[in-house]
C-alpha positions in Angstrom: -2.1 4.9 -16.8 -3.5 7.0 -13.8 -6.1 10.3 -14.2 -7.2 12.5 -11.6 -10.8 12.1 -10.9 -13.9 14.1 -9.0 -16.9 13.1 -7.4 -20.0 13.7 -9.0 -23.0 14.5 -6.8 -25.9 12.2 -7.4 -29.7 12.3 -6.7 -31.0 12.2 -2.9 -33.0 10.2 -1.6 -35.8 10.2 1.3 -35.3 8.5 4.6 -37.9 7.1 7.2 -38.2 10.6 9.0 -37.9 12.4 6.1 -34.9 13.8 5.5 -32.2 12.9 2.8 -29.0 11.2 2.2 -27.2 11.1 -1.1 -26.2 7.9 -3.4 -23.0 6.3 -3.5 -21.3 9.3 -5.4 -21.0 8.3 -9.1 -17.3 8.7 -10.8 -16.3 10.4 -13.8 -13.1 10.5 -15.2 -12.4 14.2 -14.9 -8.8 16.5 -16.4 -6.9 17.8 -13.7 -8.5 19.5 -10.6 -8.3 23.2 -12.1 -6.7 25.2 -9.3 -8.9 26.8 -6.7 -11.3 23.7 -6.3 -12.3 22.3 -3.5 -10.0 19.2 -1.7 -11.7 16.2 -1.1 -11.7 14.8 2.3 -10.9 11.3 3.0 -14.6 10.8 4.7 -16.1 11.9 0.9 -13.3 9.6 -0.4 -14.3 6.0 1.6 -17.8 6.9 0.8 -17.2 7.3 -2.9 -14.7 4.1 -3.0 -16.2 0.9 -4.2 -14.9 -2.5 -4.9 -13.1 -2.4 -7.9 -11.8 0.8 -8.0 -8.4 1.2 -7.5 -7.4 5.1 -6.6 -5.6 6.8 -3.8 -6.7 10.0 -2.0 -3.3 12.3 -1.8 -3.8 15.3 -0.5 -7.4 16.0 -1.3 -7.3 14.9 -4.8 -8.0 11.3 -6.3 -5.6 9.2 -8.9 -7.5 6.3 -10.5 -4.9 3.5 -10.9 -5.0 1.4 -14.7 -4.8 -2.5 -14.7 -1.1 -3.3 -13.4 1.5 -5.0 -15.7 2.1 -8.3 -15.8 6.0 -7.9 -14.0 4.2 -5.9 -11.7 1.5 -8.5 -10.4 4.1 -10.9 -10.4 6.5 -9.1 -7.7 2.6 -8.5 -5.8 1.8 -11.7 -5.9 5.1 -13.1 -4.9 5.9 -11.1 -2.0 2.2 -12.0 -1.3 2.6 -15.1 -0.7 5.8 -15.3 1.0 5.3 -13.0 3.5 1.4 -13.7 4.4 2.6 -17.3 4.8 5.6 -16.7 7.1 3.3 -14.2 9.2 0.5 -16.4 9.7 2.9 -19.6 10.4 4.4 -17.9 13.0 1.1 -15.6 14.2 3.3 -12.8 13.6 -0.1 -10.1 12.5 -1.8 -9.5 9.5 -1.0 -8.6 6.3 -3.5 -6.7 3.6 -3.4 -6.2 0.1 -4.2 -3.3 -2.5 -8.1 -3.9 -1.7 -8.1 -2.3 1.7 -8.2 1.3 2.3 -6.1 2.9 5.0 -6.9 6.3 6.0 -3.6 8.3 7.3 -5.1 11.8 7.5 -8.6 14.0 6.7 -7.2 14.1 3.1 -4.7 11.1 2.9 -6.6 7.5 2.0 -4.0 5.1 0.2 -4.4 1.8 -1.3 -1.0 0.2 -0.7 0.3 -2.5 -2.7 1.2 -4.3 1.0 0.6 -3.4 4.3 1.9 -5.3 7.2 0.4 -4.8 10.8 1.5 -6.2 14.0 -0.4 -8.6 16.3 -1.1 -5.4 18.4 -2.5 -3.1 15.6 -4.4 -6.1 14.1 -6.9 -6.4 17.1 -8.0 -2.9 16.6 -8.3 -3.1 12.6 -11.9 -2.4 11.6 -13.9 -3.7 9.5 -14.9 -1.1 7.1 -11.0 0.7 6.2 -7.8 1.2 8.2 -8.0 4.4 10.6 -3.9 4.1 11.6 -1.0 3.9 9.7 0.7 0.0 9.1 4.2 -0.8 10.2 5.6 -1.9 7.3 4.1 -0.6 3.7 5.8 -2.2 0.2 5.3 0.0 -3.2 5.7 -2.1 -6.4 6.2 0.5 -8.7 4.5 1.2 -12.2 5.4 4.3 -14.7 2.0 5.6 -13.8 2.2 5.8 -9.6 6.0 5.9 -9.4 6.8 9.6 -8.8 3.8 9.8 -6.4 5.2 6.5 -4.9 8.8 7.9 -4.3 7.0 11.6 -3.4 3.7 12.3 -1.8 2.8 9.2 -0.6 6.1 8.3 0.7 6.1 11.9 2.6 2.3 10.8 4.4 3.8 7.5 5.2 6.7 9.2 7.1 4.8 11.9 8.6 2.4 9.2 10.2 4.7 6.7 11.4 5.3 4.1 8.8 8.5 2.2 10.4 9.4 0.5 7.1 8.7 1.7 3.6 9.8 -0.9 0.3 9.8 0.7 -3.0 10.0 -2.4 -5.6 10.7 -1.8 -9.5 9.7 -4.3 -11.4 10.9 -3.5 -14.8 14.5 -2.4 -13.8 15.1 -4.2 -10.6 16.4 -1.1 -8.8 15.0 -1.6 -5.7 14.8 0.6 -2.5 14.3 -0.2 1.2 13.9 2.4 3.7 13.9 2.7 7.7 12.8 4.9 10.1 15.7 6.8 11.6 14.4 9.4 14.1 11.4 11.6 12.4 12.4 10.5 9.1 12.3 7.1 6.6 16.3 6.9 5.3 17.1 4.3 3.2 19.4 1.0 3.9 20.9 -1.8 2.2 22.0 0.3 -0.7 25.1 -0.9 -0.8 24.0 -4.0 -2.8 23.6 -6.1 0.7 22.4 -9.8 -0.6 20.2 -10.2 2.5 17.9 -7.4 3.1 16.5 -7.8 7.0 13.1 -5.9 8.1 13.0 -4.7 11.8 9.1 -4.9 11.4 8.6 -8.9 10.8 10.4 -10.9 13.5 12.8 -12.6 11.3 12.2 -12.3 8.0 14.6 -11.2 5.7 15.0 -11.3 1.5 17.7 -12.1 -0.5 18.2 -9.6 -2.9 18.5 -11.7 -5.6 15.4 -13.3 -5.4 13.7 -10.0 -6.9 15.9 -9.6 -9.1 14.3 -11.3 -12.7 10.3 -10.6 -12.8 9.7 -13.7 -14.6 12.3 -15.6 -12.8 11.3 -15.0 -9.6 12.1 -17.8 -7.1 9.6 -20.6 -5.5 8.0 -19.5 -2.3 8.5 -22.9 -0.5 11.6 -22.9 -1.2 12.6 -19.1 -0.3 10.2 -20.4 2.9 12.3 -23.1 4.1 15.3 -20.8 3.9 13.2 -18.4 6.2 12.6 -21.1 8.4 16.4 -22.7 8.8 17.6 -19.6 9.1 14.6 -18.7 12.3 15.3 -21.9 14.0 19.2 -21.3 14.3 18.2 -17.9 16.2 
């Protein structure tokens, strides 16, 4: 389930030389912004955001995000694993997960399943949120964020030069890969390819088969030593 929300203003209060700032602003679960109201900017939206709240800022408006399924945190948490461990064995960058904020544009804040950034864009990441867009960004579906997934958010991610864009479903296994091609993100390996390479991580690759059951998905060590037989005969 996903809602729109707004942000309630809360009570100031003084500082040391007298003037005020306001609270955190406090959330309420709100119908759809009525038209006519006023965008929210991603500076209001990393103020509001607090850990545990899962919600992306798409074009001035916020969508709370509902507990994920179970298939769903299963294709998270696998790709997780297999890809933080192949980055940091071979000091490839950084990967982040759904609990860090990157800020694309004055009204764009997203929340992305997982965001890969090279070596390079690492040593400027902040501490606070993500001011620049990642290299590589992977979706994992849900009936709730897919059409915003394959839509808005996949239109910011182009316009602000995501190289690599992943759309995983994990109920129907129809999954989509996309490159950047020029200005835009087209897809590739939609003709059924078993290996599906990324340009963004210096050799890794997928087979596709190993997303292909949610509750059968394959160990990591293993699909890690395949990753690393295949790196060594480079």
């Amino acid at each position: 389930m996903s809602m729109t929300a707004t942000l309630a203003p809360a009570p100031r209060r003084p500082l040391q030389n007298g003037r005020t700032r306001p609270h955190a602003a406090s959330f309420r679960r709100s119908p759809p912004r009525p038209a006519g109201r006023p965008l929210v900017s991603s500076e209001h939206f990393l103020d509001w955001l607090q850990p545990g709240i899962h919600a992306d800022l798409i074009a001035g408006q916020i969508f709370t995000r509902s507990p994920v399924s179970y298939h769903h945190a299963l294709y998270v948490n696998f790709l997780d694993r297999l890809m933080r461990n192949y980055i940091e064995e071979f000091d490839l960058g950084v990967l982040l997960r759904e609990t860090s904020a990157i800020r694309l544009g004055p009204r764009d804040t997203f929340l992305p399943d997982l965001a890969y950034f090279t070596p390079e864009q690492a040593a400027r990441l902040g501490n606070a949120y993500v001011d620049f867009a990642p290299v590589f960004v992977i979706e994992v579906l849900s009936s709730a964020t897919s059409a915003r997934d394959r839509g808005a958010k996949f239109s910011a991610y182009e316009a602000h030069g995501v190289m690599e864009y992943w759309l995983i479903d994990p109920d129907n296994a129809e999954h989509h890969f996309y490159r950047r091609t020029g200005d835009i993100l087209g897809e590739y390996a939609a003709d059924g390819s078993p290996r599906i390479d990324t340009l963004s991580i210096p050799g890794f690759w997928i087979k596709r088969e190993w997303l292909a059951v949610a509750n059968r998905l394959p160990k990591v060590a293993a699909c890690l030593a395949d990753l690393r037989t295949a790196r060594r005969r480079r």
